[in-house]
C-alpha positions as CSV (number, residue, x, y, z in Angstrom):
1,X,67.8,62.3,130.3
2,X,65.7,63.1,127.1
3,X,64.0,65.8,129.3
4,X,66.9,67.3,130.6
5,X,68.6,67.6,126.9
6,X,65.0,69.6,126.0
7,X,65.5,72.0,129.0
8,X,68.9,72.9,128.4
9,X,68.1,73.5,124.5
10,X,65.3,75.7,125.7
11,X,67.7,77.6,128.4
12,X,70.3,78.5,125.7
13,X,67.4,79.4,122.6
14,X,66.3,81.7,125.6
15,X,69.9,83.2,125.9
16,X,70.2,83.2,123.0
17,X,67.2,85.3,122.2
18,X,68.6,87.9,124.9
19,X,71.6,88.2,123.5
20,X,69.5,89.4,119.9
21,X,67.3,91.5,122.1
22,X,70.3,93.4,123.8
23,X,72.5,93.5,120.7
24,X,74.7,96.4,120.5
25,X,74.8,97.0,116.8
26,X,74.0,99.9,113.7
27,X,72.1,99.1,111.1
28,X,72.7,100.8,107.9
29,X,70.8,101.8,104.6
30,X,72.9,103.0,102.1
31,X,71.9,104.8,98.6
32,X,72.8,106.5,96.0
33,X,72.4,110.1,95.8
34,X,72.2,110.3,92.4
35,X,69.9,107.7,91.3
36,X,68.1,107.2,94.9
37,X,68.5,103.2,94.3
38,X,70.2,101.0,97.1
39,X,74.1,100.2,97.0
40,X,74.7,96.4,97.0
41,X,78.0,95.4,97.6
42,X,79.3,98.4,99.8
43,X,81.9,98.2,102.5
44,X,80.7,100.3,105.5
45,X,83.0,101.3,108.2
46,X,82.4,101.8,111.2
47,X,84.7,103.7,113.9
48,X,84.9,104.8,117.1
49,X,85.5,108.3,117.9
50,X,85.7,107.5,122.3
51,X,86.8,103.9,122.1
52,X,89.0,101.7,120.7
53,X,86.4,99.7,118.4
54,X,86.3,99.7,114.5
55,X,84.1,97.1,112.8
56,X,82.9,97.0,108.8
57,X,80.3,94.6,106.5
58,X,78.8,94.5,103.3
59,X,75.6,95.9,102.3
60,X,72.7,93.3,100.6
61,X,70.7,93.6,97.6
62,X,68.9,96.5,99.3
63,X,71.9,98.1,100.3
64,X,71.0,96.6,104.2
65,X,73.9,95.6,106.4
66,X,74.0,95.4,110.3
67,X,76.8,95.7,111.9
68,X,77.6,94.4,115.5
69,X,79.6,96.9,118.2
70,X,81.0,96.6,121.4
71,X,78.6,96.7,124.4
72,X,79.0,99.7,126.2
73,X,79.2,103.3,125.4
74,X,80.2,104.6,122.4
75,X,80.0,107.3,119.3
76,X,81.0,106.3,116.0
77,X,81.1,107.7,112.6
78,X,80.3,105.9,109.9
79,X,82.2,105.8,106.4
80,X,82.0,104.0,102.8
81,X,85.2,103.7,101.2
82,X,85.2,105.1,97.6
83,X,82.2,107.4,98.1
84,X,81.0,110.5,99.9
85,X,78.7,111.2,102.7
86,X,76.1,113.8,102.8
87,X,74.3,114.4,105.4
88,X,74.5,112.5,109.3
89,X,76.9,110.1,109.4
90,X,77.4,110.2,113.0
91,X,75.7,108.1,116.3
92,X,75.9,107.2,119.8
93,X,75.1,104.3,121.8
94,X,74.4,103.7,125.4
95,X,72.7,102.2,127.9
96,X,69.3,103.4,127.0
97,X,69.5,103.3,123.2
98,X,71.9,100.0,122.3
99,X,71.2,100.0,118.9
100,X,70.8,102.4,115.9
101,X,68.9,102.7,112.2
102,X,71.1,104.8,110.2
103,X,70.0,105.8,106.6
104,X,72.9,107.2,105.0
105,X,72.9,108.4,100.8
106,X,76.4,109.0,98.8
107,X,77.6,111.1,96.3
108,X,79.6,110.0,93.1
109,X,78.0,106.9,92.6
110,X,75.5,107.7,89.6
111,X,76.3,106.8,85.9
112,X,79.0,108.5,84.0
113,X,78.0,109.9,81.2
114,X,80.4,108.4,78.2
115,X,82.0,106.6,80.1
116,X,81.6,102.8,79.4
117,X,81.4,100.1,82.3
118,X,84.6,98.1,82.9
119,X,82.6,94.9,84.7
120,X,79.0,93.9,83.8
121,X,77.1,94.6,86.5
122,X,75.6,91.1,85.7
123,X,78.6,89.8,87.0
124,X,77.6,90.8,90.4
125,X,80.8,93.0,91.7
126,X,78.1,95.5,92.7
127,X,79.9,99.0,93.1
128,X,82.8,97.2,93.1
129,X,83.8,97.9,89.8
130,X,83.2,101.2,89.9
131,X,87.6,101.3,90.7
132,X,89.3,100.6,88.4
133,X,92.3,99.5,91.2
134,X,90.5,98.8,94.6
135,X,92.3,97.3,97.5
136,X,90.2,96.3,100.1
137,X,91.9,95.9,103.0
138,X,95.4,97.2,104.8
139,X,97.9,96.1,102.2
140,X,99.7,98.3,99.5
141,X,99.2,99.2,96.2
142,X,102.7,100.4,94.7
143,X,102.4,101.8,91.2
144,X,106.2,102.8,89.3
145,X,107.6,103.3,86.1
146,X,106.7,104.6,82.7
147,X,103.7,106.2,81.9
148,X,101.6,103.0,81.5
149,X,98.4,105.0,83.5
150,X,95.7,104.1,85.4
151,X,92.6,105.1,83.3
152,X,90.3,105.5,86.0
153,X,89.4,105.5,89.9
154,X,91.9,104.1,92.4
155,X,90.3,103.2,95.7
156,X,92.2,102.4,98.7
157,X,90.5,100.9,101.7
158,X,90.8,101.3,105.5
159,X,94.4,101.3,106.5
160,X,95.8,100.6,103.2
161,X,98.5,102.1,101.6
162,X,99.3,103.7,97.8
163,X,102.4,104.5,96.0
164,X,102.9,106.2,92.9
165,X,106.4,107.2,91.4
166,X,108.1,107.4,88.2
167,X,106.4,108.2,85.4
168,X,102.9,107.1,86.1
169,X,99.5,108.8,86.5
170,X,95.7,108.2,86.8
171,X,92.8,110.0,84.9
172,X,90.4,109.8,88.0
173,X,89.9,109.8,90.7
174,X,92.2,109.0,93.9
175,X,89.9,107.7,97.1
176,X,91.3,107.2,100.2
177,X,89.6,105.6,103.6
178,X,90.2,106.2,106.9
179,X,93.7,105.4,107.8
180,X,94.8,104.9,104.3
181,X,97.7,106.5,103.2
182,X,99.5,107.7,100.1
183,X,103.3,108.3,99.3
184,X,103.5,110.0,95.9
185,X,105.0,113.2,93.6
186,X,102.5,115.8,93.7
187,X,103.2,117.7,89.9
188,X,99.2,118.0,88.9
189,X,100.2,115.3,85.8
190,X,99.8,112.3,87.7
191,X,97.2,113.4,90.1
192,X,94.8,115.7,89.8
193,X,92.0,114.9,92.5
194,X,92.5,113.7,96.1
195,X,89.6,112.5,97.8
196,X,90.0,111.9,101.7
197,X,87.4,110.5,104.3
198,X,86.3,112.2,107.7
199,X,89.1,112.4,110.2
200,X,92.7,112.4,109.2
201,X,94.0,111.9,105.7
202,X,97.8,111.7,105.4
203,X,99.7,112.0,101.9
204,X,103.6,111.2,102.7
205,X,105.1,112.9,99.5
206,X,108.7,113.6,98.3
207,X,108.7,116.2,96.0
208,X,106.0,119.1,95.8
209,X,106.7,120.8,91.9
210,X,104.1,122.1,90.2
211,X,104.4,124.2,87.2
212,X,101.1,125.5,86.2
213,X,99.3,122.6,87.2
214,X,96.7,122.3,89.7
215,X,95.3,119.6,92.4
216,X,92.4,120.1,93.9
217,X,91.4,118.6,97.4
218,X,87.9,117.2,98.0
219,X,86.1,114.8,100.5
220,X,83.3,115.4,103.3
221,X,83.1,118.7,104.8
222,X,84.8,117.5,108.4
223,X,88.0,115.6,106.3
224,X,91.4,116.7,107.5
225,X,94.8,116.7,105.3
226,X,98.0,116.6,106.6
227,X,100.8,116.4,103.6
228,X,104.5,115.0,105.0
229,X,106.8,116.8,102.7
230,X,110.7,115.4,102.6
231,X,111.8,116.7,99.2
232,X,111.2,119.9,97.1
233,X,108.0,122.2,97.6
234,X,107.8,124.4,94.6
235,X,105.2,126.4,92.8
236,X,106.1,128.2,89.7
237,X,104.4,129.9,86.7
238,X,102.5,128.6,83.4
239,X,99.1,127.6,82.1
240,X,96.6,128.9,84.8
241,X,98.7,128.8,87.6
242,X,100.4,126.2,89.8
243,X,97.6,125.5,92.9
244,X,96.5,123.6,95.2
245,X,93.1,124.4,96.3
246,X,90.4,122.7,98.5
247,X,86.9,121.7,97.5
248,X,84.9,124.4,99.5
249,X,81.9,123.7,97.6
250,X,81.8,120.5,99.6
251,X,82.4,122.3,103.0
252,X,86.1,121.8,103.1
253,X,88.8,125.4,104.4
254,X,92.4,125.9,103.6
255,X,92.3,125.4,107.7
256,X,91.8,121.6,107.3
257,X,94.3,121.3,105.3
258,X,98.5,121.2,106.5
259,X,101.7,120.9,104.2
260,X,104.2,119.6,107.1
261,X,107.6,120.3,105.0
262,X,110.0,117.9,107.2
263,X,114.1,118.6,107.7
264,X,116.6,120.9,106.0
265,X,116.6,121.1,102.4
266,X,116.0,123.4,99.4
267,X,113.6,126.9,100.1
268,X,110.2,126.7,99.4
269,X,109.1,128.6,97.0
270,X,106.3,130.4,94.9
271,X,106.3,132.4,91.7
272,X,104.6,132.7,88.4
273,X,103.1,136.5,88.3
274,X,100.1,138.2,89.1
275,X,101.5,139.7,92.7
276,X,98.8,142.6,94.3
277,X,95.5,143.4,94.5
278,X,94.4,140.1,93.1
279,X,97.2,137.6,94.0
280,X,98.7,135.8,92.7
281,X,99.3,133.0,89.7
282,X,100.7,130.2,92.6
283,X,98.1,129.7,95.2
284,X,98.2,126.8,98.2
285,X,95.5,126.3,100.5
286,X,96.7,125.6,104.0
287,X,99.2,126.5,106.7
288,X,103.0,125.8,105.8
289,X,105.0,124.5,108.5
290,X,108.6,124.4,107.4
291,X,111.1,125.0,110.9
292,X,113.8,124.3,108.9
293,X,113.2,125.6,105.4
294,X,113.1,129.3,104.3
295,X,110.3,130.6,102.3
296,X,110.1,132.6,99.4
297,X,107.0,134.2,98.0
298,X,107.8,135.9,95.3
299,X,105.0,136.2,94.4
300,X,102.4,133.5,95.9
301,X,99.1,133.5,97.8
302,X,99.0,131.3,101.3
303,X,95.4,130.8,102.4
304,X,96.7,130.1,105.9
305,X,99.8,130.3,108.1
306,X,103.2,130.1,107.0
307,X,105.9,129.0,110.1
308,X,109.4,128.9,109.6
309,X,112.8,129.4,112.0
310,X,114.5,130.7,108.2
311,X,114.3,133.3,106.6
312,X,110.8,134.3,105.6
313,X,110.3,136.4,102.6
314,X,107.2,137.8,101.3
315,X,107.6,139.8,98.1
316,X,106.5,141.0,94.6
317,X,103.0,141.7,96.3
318,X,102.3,138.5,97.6
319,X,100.3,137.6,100.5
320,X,99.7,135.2,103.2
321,X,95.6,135.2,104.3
322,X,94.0,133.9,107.5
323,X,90.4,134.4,108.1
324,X,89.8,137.8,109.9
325,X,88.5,137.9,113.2
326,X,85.2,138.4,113.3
């Protein structure tokens, strides 16, 4: 009996062991760009790009986490909420390579110069704190009223949501993970900076007014931006020009980026001056898609398409740009 038990603890440490052997995992090594030190405390994502599979963990003290997959064939891509990518942050598995090593360094994660920490890092939050409202998972983070403000970063994690109305605004940063979305008035005072992941970043917004304010669009170089427009979708003069404009020092082109203006309401519309040669004061970067709107550029630059079944009119020297053919 005693000898039987043994065997049947050996049998299973052996299958055990074969299971390790054959694991179907990515092990990641995650650093800071900036400082070249590891990143403890970091939520790594994982995703599948040809199969249903997402999984996540936590880096360690030396910013080492290993992440098991499904076992069969696969590419993934590989994201850290809160932070941005350079470099190869792509991989494949299959039957002949099951597991992966994948070193991958971020941006944005060095010390701020004058700006004081908000959490010891004795206390062990790791980057963490670096947000000054982080949700971690899919739930939502609903922001309203007066202008109490967020004085700092808000970091929203995979599949999470954020809303912003009323009066209220943030001084940093907002960064969104894949899936996360983010229902807010776009008027450059309460957001400045939008930072999506790779793949699909959707910001549902009602109203669209800017008046010589400007938002700027950043993230990896293949992030994608669709904005679902219900209410107003104005751009008018003042200060240095109402705009929205993409990051294309870090890769990303007014063709990743789509302002999807949804049902009848009032026209869209552009002006503020500076129509011509060197167009114009009100600049967006991105196609417009508005079937039922009309559009009036009077003056304002489109870098991209414009698409309406209204009236369409382009005016006081404005112009509407895509890439020439080559």
């Amino acid at each position: 009996m005693k000898l039987r038990n043994i065997t049947s603890l050996v049998v299973l440490l052996l299958a055990a062991s074969t299971v390790r052997v054959g694991a179907w995992e990515v092990c990641v090594d995650v650093i800071c760009g900036e400082t070249k030190a590891p990143l403890e405390g970091v939520s790594v994502v994982v995703t599948g790009t040809d199969c249903k599979d997402e999984r996540s963990g936590t880096t360690d003290d030396k910013g080492h986490v290993c992440i098991s997959l499904l076992d069969q064939p696969c590419c993934y891509t590989a994201t850290i909420p809160g932070f941005t990518i350079t470099g190869v942050a792509t991989f494949c598995l299959d039957t002949t390579k099951t597991s992966v090593n994948l070193p991958l360094e971020t941006t944005g994660c060095g010390p701020q110069p004058g700006c004081p920490e908000c959490v010891d890092k004795k206390l062990g939050l790791g980057v963490a704190s670096g947000c000054t409202v982080l949700e971690l998972g899919t739930a939502k983070v609903s922001i309203t009223g007066p202008a109490g403000g967020i004085l700092g970063d808000i970091c929203i994690g995979p599949g999470g949501s954020l809303a912003m109305s009323g009066d209220e605004f943030v001084t940093g940063t907002v960064n969104l993970a894949a899936g996360a979305k983010f229902s807010t008035k776009l008027d450059g005072n309460a957001v400045k900076v939008i930072t999506g992941v790779s793949g699909l970043n959707v910001i549902c917004v009602q109203d669209v007014v800017l008046s010589g304010k400007q938002i700027l669009l950043t993230g990896p170089a293949d992030a994608l931006f669709i904005f679902n427009v219900t209410g107003k979708f104005v751009l008018t003069g003042g200060g240095a020009g109402p705009q929205i404009r993409v990051d294309q020092t870090a890769g990303i082109l007014p063709k990743n980026v789509l302002y999807n203006i949804i049902g009848a309401g009032p026209d869209v519309a552009f002006s503020g001056g500076g129509g011509g040669e060197n167009c114009c004061a009100a600049i967006v970067d991105g196609t417009l898609l508005a079937p039922l709107r009309k559009i009036n550029l009077s003056p304002g630059l489109v870098n991209g398409e414009v698409i309406s079944a209204r009236d369409i009119n382009i005016v006081s020297g404005s112009s509407v740009r895509c890439p020439p053919c080559k």
